[in-house]
C-alpha positions in Angstrom: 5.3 24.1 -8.0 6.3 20.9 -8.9 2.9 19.8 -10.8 2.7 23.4 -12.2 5.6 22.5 -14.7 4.0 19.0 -15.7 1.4 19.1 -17.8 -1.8 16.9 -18.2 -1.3 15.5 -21.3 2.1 15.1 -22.2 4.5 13.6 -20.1 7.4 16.4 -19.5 10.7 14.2 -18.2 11.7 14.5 -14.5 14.9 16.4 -15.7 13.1 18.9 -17.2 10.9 19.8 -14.7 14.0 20.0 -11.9 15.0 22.2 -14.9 12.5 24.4 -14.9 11.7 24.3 -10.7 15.8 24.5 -10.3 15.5 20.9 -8.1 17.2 17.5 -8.5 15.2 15.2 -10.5 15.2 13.2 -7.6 13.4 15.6 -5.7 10.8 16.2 -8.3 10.5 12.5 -9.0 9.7 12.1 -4.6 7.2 15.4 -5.0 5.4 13.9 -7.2 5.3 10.8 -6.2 3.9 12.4 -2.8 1.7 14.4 -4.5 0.0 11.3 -6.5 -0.3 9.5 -3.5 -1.8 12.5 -1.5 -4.7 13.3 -4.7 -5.4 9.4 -4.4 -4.9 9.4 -8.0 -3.2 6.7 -10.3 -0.8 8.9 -12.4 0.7 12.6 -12.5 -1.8 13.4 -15.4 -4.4 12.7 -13.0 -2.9 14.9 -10.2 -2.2 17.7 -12.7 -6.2 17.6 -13.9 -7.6 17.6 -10.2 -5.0 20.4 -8.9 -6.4 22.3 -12.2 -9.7 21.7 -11.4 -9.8 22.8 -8.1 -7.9 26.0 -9.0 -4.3 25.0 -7.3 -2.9 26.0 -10.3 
């Protein structure tokens, strides 16, 4: 949920996304950060790309 409201090439602001997914921008800011880490990619753009890619979003 959290990557579906980023998108790969502009970067949308931690706020808005907890906006949007109605989460702290804490939390969003930890999801991704989990979620980069998991891809083994360098960068949320990159996560965003690959989940696309492989149809996760």
């Amino acid at each position: 949920m959290v990557l579906a409201c980023s998108t790969p090439t502009t970067v949308v602001p931690d706020a808005t996304v907890a906006r949007r997914a109605h989460l702290s921008a804490g939390t969003v800011r930890n999801y991704l950060a989990i979620a980069v880490q998991k891809l083994g990619v360098d960068n949320r753009a990159e996560a965003v790309r690959l989940a696309r890619e492989h149809g996760w979003l």
